[in-house]
Structures are given as C-alpha cells and as structure tokens.
C-alpha positions as CSV (number, residue, x, y, z in Angstrom):
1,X,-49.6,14.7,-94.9
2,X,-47.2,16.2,-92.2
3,X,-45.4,19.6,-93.5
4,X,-43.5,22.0,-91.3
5,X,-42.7,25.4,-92.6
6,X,-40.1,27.5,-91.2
7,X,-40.6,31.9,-91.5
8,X,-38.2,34.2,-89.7
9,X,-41.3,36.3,-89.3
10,X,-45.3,35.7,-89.3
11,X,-47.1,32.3,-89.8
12,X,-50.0,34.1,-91.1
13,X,-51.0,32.2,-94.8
14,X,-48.9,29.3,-93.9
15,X,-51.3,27.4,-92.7
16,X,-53.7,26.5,-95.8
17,X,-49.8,25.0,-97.2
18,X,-49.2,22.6,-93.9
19,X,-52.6,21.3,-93.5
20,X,-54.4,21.0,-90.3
21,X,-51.9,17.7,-89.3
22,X,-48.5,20.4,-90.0
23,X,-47.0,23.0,-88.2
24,X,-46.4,26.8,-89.0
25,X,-43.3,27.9,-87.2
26,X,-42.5,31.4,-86.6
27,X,-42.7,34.9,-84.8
28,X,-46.4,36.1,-84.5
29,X,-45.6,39.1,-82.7
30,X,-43.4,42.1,-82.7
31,X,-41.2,44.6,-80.4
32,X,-38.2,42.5,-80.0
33,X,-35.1,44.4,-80.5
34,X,-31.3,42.7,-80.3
35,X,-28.6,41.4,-82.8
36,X,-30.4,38.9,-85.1
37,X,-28.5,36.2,-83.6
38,X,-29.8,37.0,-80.6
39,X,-33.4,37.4,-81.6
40,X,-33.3,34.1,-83.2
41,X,-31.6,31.9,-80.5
42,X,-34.2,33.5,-78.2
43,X,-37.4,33.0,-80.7
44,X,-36.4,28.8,-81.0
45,X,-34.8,29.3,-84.2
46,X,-31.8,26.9,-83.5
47,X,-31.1,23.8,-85.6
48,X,-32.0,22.2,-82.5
49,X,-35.2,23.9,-81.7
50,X,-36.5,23.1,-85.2
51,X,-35.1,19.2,-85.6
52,X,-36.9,18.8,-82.0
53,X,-40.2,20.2,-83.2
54,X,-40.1,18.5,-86.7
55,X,-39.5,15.2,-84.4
56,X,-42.3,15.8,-82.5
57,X,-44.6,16.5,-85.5
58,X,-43.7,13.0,-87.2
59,X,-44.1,11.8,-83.5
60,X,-47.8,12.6,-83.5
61,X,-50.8,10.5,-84.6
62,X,-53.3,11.8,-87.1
63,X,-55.4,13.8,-85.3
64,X,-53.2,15.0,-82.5
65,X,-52.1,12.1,-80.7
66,X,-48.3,11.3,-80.2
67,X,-46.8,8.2,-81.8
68,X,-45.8,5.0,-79.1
C-alpha cells in the first residue's frame, strides 16, 4: 500500500507507518531561520509541491519503478 505522510518537521518514525512502497515528507535538518511562510515555500511545502510528489508516488510501480 502507497501512504504519504506530511510533518512540518522530522520524518524520523514515519517510516514504519508508510511502508517501504510510501513516502515520508519533511525537514530532516535544522538551521533555517525566516518567516514560516518563507521556510515552508522554500522546504517544498506548497499545495503544489506535495500534489506533485503524491502524483509521482501513485505513478510508481511496486518496487520503485514508475507507472507507463
């Protein structure tokens, strides 16, 4: 199954609840420092962004391999 999980902060843990086929979205480091909005147009975290990558994900084969 194909899960996408969206944190304004680390991915760490959210892997064991998307599976090895999902996607863990997030920000995995630190030392950024602007207005939020700022911060999370910059970091992908756009309506946009995250419709693109869930679109991708569904694109993809099991194991890895993108849907023709």
């Amino acid at each position: 199954t194909k899960r996408f999980s969206i944190e304004a902060g680390t991915t760490q843990g959210w892997h064991r609840y998307v599976g090895l086929e999902g996607e863990a979205f997030g920000i995995d480091h630190f030392g950024a420092s602007a207005p939020m909005k700022v911060l999370l147009k910059e970091f992908g975290f756009t309506s946009e962004n995250i419709l693109d990558r869930v679109r991708a994900l569904l694109a993809k084969k099991k194991g890895g391999r993108k849907r023709r």
